[in-house]
MISETOR-979399 format. One record per residue (C-alpha): x, y, z. Coordinates in pm, whole numbers, padded with zeros to 5 digits, always signed. Example, Ala and Ser with C-alpha at 12.3 -4.5 7.8 and 13.67 -1.06 7.14 Angstrom:
REM residues 2
+01230-00450+00780;+01367-00106+00714;
***
This chain:
REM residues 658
+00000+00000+00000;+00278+00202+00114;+00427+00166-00286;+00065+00308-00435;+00098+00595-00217;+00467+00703-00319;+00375+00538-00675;+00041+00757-00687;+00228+01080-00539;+00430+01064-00847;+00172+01000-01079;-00016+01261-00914;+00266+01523-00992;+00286+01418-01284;-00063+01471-01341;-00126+01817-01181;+00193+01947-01372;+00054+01839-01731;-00316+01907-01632;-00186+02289-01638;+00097+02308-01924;-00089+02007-02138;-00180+02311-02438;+00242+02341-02446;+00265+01955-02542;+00269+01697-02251;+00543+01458-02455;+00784+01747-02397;+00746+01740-02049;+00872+01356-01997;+01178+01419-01962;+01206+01701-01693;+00934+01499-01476;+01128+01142-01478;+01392+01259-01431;+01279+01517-01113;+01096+01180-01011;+01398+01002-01024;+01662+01211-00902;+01380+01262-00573;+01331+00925-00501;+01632+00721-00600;+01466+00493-00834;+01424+00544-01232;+01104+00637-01362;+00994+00544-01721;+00758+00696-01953;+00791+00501-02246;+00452+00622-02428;+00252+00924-02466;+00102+01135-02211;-00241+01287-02282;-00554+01412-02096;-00866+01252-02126;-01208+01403-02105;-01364+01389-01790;-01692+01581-01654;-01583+01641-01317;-01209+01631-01233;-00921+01617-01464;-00787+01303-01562;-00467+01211-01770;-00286+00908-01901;+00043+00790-01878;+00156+00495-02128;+00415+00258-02059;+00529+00353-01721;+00796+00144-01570;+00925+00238-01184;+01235+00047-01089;+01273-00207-00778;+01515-00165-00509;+01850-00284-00633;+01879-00554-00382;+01494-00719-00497;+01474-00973-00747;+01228-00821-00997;+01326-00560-01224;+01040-00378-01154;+00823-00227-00889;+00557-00155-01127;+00516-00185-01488;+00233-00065-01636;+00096-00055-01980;-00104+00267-01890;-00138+00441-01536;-00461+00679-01559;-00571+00903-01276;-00817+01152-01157;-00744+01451-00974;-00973+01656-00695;-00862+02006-00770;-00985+02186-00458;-00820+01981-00213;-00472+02098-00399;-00595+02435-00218;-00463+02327+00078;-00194+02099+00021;-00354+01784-00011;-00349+01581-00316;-00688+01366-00369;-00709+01114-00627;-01104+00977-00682;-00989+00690-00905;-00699+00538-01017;-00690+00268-01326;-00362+00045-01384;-00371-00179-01731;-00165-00441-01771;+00029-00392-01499;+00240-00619-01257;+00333-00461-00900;+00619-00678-00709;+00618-00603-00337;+00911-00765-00161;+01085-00767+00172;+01446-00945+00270;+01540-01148+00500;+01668-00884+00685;+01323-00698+00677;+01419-00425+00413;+01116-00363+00211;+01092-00262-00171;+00821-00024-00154;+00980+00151+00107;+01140+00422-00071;+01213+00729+00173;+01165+00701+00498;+00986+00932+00693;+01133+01034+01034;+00997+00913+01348;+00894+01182+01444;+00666+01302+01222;+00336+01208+01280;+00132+01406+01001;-00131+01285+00822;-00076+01155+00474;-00091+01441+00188;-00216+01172-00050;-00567+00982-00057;-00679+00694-00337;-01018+00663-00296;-01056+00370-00593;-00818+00174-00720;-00928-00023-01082;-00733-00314-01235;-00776-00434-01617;-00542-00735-01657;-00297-00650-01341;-00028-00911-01161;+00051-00899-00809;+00339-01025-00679;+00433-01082-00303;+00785-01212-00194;+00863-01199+00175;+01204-01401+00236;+01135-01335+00616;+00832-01540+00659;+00903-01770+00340;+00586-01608+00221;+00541-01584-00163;+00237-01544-00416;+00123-01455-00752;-00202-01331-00809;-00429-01223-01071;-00624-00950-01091;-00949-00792-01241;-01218-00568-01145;-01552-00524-01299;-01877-00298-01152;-01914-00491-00854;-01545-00506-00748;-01206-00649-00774;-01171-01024-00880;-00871-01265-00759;-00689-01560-00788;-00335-01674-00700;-00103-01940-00545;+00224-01902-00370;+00373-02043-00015;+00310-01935+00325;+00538-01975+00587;+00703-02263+00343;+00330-02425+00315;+00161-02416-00005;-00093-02115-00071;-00370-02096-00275;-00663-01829-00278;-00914-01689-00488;-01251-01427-00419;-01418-01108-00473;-01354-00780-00287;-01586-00492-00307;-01538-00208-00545;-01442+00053-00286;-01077+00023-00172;-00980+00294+00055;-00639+00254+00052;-00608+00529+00380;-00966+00477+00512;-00961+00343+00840;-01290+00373+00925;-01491+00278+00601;-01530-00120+00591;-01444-00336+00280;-01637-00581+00152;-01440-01004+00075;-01565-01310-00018;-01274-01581-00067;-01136-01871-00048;-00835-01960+00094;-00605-02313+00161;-00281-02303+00325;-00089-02651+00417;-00366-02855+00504;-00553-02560+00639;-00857-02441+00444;-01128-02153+00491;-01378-02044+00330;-01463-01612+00459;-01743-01371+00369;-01711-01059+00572;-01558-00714+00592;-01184-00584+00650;-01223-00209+00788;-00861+00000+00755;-00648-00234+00476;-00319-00055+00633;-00245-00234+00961;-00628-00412+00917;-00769-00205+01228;-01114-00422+01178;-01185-00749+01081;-01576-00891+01117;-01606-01234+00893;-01793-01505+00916;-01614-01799+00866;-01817-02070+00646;-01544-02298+00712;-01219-02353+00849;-01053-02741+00839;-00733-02910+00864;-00575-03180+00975;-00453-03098+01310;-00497-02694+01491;-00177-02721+01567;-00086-02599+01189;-00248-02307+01306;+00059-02222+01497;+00219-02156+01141;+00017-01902+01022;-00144-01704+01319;+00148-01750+01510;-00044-01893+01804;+00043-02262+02000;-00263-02424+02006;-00295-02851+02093;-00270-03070+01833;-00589-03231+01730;-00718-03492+01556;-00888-03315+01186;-01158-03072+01204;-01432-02864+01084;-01559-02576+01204;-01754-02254+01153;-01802-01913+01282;-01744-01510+01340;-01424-01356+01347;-01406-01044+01485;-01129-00807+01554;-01068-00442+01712;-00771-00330+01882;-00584-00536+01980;-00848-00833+02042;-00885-01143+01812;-01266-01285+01906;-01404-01636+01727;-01709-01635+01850;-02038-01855+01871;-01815-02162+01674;-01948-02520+01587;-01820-02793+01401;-01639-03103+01479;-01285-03239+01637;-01242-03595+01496;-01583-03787+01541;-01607-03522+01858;-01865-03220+01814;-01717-02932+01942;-01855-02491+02031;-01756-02240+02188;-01609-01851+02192;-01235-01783+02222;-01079-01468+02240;-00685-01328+02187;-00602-01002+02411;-00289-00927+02224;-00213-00622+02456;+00025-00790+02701;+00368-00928+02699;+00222-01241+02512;-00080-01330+02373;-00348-01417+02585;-00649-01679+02519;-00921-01710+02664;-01272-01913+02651;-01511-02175+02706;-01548-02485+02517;-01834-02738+02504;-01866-03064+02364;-02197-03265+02391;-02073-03617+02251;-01683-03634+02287;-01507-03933+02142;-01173-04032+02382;-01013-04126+02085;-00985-03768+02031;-00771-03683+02313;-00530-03869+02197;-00347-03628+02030;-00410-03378+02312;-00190-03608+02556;+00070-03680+02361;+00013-03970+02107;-00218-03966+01809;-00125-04294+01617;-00039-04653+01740;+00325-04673+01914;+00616-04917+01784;+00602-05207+01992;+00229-05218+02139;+00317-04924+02379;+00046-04721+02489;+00186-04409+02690;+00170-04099+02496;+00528-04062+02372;+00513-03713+02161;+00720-03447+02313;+00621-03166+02450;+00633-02808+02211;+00734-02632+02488;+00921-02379+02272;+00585-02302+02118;+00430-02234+02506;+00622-01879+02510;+00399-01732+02232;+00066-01756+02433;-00115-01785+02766;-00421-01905+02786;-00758-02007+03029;-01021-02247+02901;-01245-02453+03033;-01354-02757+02865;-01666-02939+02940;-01791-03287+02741;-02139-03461+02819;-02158-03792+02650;-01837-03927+02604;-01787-04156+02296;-01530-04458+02377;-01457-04812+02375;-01708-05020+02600;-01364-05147+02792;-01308-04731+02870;-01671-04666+03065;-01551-04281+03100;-01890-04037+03119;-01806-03715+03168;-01534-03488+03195;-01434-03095+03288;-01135-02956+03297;-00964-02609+03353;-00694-02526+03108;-00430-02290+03201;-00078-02249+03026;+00132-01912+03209;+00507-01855+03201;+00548-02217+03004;+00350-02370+03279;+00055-02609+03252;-00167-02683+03462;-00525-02868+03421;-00672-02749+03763;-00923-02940+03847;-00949-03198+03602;-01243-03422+03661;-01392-03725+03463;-01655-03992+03545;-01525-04307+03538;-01758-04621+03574;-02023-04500+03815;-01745-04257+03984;-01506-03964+03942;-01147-03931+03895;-01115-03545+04007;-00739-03380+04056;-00485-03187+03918;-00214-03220+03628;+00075-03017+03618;+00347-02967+03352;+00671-02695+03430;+00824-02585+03059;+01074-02397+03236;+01232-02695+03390;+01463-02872+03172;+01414-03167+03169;+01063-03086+03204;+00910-03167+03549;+00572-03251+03590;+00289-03412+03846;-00015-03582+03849;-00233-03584+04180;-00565-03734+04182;-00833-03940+04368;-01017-04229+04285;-01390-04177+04410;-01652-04448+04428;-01592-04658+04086;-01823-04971+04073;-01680-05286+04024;-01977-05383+03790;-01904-05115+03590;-01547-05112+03549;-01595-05416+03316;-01895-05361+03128;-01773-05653+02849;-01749-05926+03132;-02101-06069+03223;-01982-06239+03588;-01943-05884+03691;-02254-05709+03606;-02415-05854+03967;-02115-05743+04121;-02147-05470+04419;-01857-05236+04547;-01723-04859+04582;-01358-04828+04466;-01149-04557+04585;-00813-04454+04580;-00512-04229+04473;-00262-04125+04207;+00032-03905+04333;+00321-03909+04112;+00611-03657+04024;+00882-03741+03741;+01060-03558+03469;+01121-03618+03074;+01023-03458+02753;+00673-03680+02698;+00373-03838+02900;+00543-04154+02841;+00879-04016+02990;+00706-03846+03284;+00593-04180+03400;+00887-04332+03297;+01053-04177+03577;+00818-04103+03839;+00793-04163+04220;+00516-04109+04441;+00246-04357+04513;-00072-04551+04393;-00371-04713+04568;-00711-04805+04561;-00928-04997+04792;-01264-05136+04804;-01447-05144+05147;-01685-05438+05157;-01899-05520+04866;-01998-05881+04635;-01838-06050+04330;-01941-06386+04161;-01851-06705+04307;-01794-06855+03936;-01496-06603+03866;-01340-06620+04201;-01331-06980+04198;-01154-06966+03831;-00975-06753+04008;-00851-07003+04273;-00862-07228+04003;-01128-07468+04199;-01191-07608+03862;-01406-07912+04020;-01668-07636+04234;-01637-07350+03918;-01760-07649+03663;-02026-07741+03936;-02134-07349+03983;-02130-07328+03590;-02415-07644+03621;-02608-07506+03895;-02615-07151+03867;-02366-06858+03971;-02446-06669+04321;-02269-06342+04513;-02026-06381+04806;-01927-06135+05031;-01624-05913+04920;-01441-05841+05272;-01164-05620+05138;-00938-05530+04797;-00648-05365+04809;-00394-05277+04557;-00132-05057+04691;+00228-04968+04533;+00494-04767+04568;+00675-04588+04271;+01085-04501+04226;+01206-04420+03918;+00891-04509+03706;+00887-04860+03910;+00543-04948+04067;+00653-05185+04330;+00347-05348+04547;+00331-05266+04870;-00031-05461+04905;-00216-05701+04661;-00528-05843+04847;-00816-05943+04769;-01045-06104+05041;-01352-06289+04972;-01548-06534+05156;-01399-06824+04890;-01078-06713+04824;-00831-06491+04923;-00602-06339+04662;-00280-06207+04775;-00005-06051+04503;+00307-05892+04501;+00541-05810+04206;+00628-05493+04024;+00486-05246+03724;+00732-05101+03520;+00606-04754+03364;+00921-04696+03196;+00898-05025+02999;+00537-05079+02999;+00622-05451+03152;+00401-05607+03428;+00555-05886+03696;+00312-05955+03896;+00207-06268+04084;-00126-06335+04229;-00143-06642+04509;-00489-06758+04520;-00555-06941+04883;-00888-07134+04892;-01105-07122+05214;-01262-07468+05083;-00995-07667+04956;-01152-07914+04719;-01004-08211+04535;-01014-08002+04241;-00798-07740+04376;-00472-07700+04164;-00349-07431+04424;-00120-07254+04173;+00001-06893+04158;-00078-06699+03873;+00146-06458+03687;+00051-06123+03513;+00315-06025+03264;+00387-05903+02897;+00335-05555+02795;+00061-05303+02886;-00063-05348+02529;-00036-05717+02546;-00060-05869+02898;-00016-06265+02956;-00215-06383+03276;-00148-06749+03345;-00105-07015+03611;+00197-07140+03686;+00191-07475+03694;+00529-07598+03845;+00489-07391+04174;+00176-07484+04436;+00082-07189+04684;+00340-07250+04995;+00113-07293+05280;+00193-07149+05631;+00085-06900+05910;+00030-06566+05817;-00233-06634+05545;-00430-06370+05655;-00120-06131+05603;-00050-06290+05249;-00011-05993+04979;+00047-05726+05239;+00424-05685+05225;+00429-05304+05405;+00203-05213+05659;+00260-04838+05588;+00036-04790+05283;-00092-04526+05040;-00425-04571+05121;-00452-04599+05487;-00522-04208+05522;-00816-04287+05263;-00960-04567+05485;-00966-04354+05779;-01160-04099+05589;-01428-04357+05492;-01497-04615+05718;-01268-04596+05955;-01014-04830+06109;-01319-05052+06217;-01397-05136+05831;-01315-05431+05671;-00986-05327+05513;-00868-05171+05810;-00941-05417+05986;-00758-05666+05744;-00439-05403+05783;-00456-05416+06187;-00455-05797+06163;-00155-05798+05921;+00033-05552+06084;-00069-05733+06406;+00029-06112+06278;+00361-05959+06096;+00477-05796+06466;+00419-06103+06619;+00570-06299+06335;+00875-06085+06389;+00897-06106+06738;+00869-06463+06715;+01201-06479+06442;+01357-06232+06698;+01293-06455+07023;+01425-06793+06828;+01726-06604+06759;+01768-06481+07029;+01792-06826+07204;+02019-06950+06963;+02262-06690+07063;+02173-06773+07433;+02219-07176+07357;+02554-07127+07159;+02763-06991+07398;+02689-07275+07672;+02760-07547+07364;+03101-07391+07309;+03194-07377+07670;+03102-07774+07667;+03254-07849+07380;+03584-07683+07550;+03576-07882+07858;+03864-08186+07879;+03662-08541+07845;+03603-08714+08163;+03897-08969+08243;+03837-09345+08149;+03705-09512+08472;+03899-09790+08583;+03745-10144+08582;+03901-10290+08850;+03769-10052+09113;
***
């Protein structure tokens, strides 16, 4: 714009001076006004053809043919503009007080090259003003007409370059054009209204287009108020799609999550210094998604904020907001894609999300979910972040430091409620099952993923269930009663009491180690120990079933839990039986001090089954010790008396004769 206004200053000169001397011969005056032109601004100015008026009612207008201005000498066209013919008209009165007005200005057959450096130098740049001069402009194009004109656009900075096309007819300017944007390919095309003020801040201008950059499409019908600097943008968006929103970073400049592909429409609006989409629809994936975010560009960094509503959200779709949007190499299933925390320095943001229905895998029974979004000084934070999970809630807080390097993060949360029939919706002997599960997640660990995170955690993870019922068929697999489960199968399945379950482990450098594996029923109990391996995604875990009704189809065998997270092997092992002995009641509680304990008190209470089950253990391990401390301690007694004996000189041989 900045090139039309030095370009149409020129022209304008060039104009006002023939408009008065044009009865003397305007050819003869080529010469002295290229070469004024020239000498003024630095670059050569071309008039190749004639110069003549032509008629006009109202102001006067002239014609310049074959007008060629040259390009800085470090751009790479050999133009700025060349022009077939450059005609203008001229508002005589406002030359009355220094200003020069043109109503309309025509280009035919021309091609304009705008370019800028990598070093930010700009072509059309071609005296600059000081910076401290803060007049208004002396020069005002109120309509700019194109027969057969060429744009072209080379900006080395952003790796931004396009070619378009241009023509304008009694209802405005037509265009079409492809290039690269920030390296990505470009393509556009649309109609802009017929008024283009090129100073007007205040009158809006009419767009319809089409535009596709990368992946990214979007389809715009609105208005663009002040061209220079766009003061004022109101569009509706038809549509805007792509494959992920985090290519979005690339051309608004803004980190947002990566996504699985969407489609969305609605209003963009902007004023100073605010960016508003508001009152948007469309979908995320299979995942509907609405909402109104703004940008408050005012500050040291960007600034988003919003709320975002989903009525049917498919999981599958978050995939790509934790980390991990395709399947990993080797069946793993943490989210392994590293964290853009260079991106997190271009914005802060709020948001709060909140889903209804949740789409997902019957395995997954997740219902709802909420969440808090905040990202400030590189730090993340999903505070609270609350789901329901199989008849519960999972409610906490997530935290992610991009300052830290490695990156730290944390992940507390609690475990409220879950029912046991509803944790395995696919498995029919647990739909009559009965039982609140509750427990904890609290876990600190560094790395540049999820997956890494985890890898390297420590903290702590429990959950308990406090009484409840479970089929006798399963728990007798379980136990692997294989003559009483084939009898049950015959007769019909029933509930038993569930005393207590307790899984309880302890996590150092991403290695779940249990502290407690129980699970007490009035057939079996099941105790465990063994270890988790979040760095690896390995499970080796052994569960030691110990009927209360040992029948002759009892195998008594442990089983083992091991593989992969993505592809666990549960099996019997059939060279070991279960090693009988005192204690059984303490079997699978290896350390009294446990994760969950603090959660027991705030249910039940130490009078509860569970706690209960923990005072006996801890009870029948002190005595167990005391007992292995007492035996030793009469061996030490007992050893010292045998080694005095053992020194003692043998008795002399009695004599036979006395």
């Amino acid at each position: 714009m900045r090139a039309l206004k030095w370009l149409g200053g020129t022209v304008a000169v060039l104009f006002v001076v023939i408009a008065l001397f044009f009865t003397f011969g305007l050819n003869l005056l080529k010469g002295p006004i290229t070469r004024a032109v020239s000498n003024s601004l630095g670059r050569e100015l071309v008039i190749e053809g004639d110069l003549r008026p032509v008629w006009s009612w109202v102001h006067p207008r002239l014609r310049a043919e074959g007008v060629r201005f040259a390009n800085a000498d470090w751009g790479k066209a050999d133009y700025l503009l060349n022009a077939e013919a450059v005609e203008a008209s001229i508002s005589v009165l406002p030359l009355l007080a220094g200003r020069l007005v043109l109503p309309d200005v025509h280009l035919q057959g021309a091609e304009l090259s705008l370019e800028q450096d990598a070093d930010g130098r700009k072509n059309w740049i071609l005296k600059e003003e000081p910076e401290d001069q803060k007049k208004e402009s002396r020069l005002f194009v109120k309509l700019l007409t194109v027969n057969q004109g060429r744009l072209r656009w080379e900006d080395a900075w952003r790796e931004h370059s396009f070619v378009a096309d241009l023509s304008t007819d009694d209802t405005g300017i037509s265009f079409t054009g492809e290039g690269t944007y920030s390296g990505m390919p470009l393509k556009a095309k649309g109609h802009a209204g017929q008024v283009l003020a090129i100073r007007d801040v205040n009158t809006p201008f009419p767009i319809n287009a089409e535009i596709k950059i990368g992946d990214t499409a979007a389809t715009l019908e609105g208005t663009l108020t002040g061209l220079v600097g766009f003061k004022g943008i109101d569009l509706k968006i038809k549509q805007l799609s792509g494959k992920t929103m985090e290519d979005l970073y690339w051309i608004i400049g803004l980190a947002l999550p990566d996504s699985s592909p969407y489609k969305l429409s609605g209003r963009l609006l902007r004023t100073d210094g605010m960016w508003r989409f508001e009152n948007f629809a469309g979908k995320v994936g299979e995942s509907d998604l609405a909402g109104t975010l703004q940008v408050d560009t005012g500050g040291e960094r960007p600034y988003m904020h919003g709320d975002l509503v989903s009525k049917v959200l498919n999981f599958a779709d978050l995939g790509p907001l934790v980390g991990t949007n395709q399947p990993r190499e080797g069946g793993g299933v943490l989210p392994d894609a590293p964290f853009n925390v260079e991106r997190w320095e271009s914005l802060d943001s709020d948001i709060r999300l909140r889903a209804g229905t949740i789409k997902r895998p019957e395995q997954l029974p997740i219902e709802n979910l909420s969440t808090h979004w905040q990202l400030r000084d590189k730090v993340l934070s999903l505070d609270p972040l609350e789901f329901g999970i199989a008849g519960g809630k999972l409610a906490g807080t997530i935290k992610v430091d991009g300052n830290r390097d490695p990156v730290r993060g944390s992940i507390n949360m609690r475990v409220r409620q879950l029912q046991l029939a509803k944790l395995f919706p696919t498995v029919k002997q647990a739909q009559g099952s009965i039982g609140d599960l509750n427990g904890l997640v609290e876990l600190t660990g560094t790395g540049a993923s999820v997956g890494e995170l985890l890898g390297s955690s420590n903290g702590k993870i429990g959950i308990y269930m406090d009484g409840g019922k479970i089929s006798r068929f399963m728990m007798e697999l379980i136990a692997l009663q294989l003559w009483d489960a084939a009898r049950i199968k015959l007769k019909g399945d029933e509930e038993i009491d569930i005393r207590c379950a307790i899984a309880d482990f302890g996590v150092k450098g991403g290695v779940a180690q249990a502290n407690a594996f129980v699970f007490d029923t009035a057939v079996v109990n099941v105790g465990g120990s063994g270890t988790i391996n979040l760095k690896n995604e390995e499970m080796d875990l052994q569960l030691k079933p110990e009927p209360k009704d040992r029948g002759i189809g009892s195998l008594r065998t442990p089983l083992h839990v091991k593989g992969t997270f993505g592809h666990p092997n549960v099996g019997p092992d059939m060279g070991k039986l279960v090693i009988r002995g005192a204690g059984t009641i303490a079997m699978g509680i290896l350390n009294p001090l446990l994760a969950i304990i603090p959660l027991i008190e705030e249910g039940k209470g130490k009078d509860s089954p569970c706690g209960e089950l923990i005072a006996q253990a801890t009870k029948s391990a002190k005595q167990s010790a005391a007992t292995g401390a007492s035996a030793q301690k009469g061996k030490e007694e007992k050893k010292p008396k045998d080694e005095a004996k053992a020194k003692e000189p043998p008795a002399p041989p009695q004599n036979p004769e006395k």
